[in-house]
N, C-alpha and C positions, 0 to 999 in steps of 0.2 A: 848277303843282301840280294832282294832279286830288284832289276828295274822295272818300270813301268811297260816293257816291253815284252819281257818276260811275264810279269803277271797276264798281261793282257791273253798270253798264249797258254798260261795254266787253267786262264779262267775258259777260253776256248777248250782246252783238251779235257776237261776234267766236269764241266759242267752237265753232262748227262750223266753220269755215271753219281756224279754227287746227290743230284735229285734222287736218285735209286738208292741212292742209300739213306738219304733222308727221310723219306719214305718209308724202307722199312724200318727205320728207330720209332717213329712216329706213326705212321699208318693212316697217314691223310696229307693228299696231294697241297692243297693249301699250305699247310702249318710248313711242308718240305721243302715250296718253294722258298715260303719264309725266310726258313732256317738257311736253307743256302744262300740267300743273298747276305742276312746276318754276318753266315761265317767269310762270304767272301769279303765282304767291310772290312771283317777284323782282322782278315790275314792281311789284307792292303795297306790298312793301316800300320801292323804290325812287320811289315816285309822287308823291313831292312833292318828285325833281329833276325832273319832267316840264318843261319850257320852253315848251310850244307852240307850239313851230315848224313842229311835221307834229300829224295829228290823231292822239287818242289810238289808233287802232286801227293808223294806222301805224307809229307808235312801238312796242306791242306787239309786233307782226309783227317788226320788226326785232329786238329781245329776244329771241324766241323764234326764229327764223333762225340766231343768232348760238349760242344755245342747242343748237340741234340741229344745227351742224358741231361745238362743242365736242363732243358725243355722239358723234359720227362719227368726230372723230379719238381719242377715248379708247376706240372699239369695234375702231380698226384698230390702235392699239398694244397693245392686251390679244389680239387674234388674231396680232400678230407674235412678241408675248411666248411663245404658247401655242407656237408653230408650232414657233420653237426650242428650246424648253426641252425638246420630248418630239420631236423629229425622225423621228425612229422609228415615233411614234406616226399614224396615219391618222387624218382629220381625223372628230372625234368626230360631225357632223352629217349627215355621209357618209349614214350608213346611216338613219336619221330622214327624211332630206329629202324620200326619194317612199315614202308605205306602200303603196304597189302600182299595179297598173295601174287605172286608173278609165274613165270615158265617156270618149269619143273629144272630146267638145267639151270636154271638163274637160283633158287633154292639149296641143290645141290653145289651147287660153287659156293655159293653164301656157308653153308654147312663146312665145307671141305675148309675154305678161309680161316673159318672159327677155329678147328678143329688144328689147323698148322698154328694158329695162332697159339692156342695152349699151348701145344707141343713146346712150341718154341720159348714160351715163357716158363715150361717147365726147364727148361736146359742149364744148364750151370752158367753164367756169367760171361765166363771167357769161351765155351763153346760159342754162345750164343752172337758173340761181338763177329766172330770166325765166320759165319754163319753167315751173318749178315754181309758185311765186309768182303768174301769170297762170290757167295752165291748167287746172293740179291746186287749188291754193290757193283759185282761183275771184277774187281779186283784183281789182280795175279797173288799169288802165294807172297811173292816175294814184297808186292808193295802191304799185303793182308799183314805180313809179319812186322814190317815197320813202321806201319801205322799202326800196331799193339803194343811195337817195344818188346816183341819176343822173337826168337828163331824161328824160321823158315820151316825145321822140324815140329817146333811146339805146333804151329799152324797148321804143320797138314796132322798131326796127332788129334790139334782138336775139332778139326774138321771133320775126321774122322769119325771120331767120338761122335760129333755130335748128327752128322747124316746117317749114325749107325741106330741112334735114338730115335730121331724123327722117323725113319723108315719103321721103326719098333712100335711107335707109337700111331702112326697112320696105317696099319698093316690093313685096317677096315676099309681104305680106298685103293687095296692093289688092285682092285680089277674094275675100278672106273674107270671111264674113258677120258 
């Protein structure tokens, strides 16, 4: 069980770091704050099933992980629903996405973004969670592995794997600055 005292210090220690990861599940500053506050509700609510078995920021993490796929599959059946329903219609973001030409280095980041961004949706699953969780997240291995529910080994295994891919797959921006 954690008290209200404790929460109060998970939500201080953990609250940067969860935006950053919300962020990258999601990919828009808004929707991450969202989702963090979301997840913190429901840990609060939920905090005195706490077990401690992992530490409280792990267990957070994992709440709010689990939080921000539920978000992702409810953003990709409401865009399947749209798709269909108006067929005809051109996708409404279409024209919003880029409002004009900008600097050359704002293009080139925009580019570069995109381009991690496949990468990383091409990556396996559990790389990908690794990835996020370690890199972005800023996580240590150890809390990265108990907030997956796998060893500390699979973690830096798939971490590996999977910064040995991105590097494979961006090899066209080694010499950017």
């Amino acid at each position: 069980m954690i008290d209200d005292a404790q929460f109060e210090r998970l939500v201080l220690d953990t609250q940067d770091k969860a935006l950053r990861l919300a962020h990258a599940f999601l990919g828009d500053w808004d929707e991450a704050r969202d989702a963090v506050q979301d997840a913190f509700v429901k840990a609060y609510r939920h905090r005195r099933a706490f077990q401690a078995r992992s530490s409280p920021g792990t267990w957070f993490f994992r709440i709010l992980s689990n939080h921000c796929r539920d978000r992702l599959r409810r953003r990709k059946v409401r865009a399947w629903l749209l798709r269909n329903a108006a067929p005809e219609a051109g996708d409404p973001g279409d024209a919003a996405a880029d409002p004009g030409p900008g600097p050359d280095r704002r293009t080139v980041n925009r580019a570069f973004c995109r381009d991690l961004a496949a990468a990383l949706g091409r990556l396996p699953a559990r790389q990908r969670q690794v990835f996020r969780l370690k890199a972005v997240a800023g996580l240590t291995l150890a809390e990265t592995a108990q907030t997956l529910g796998i060893s500390v080994g699979a973690t830096k295994a798939h971490l590996f794997r999977a910064t040995r891919a991105l590097q494979g797959a961006l090899t066209a921006w080694k010499d950017e600055p």
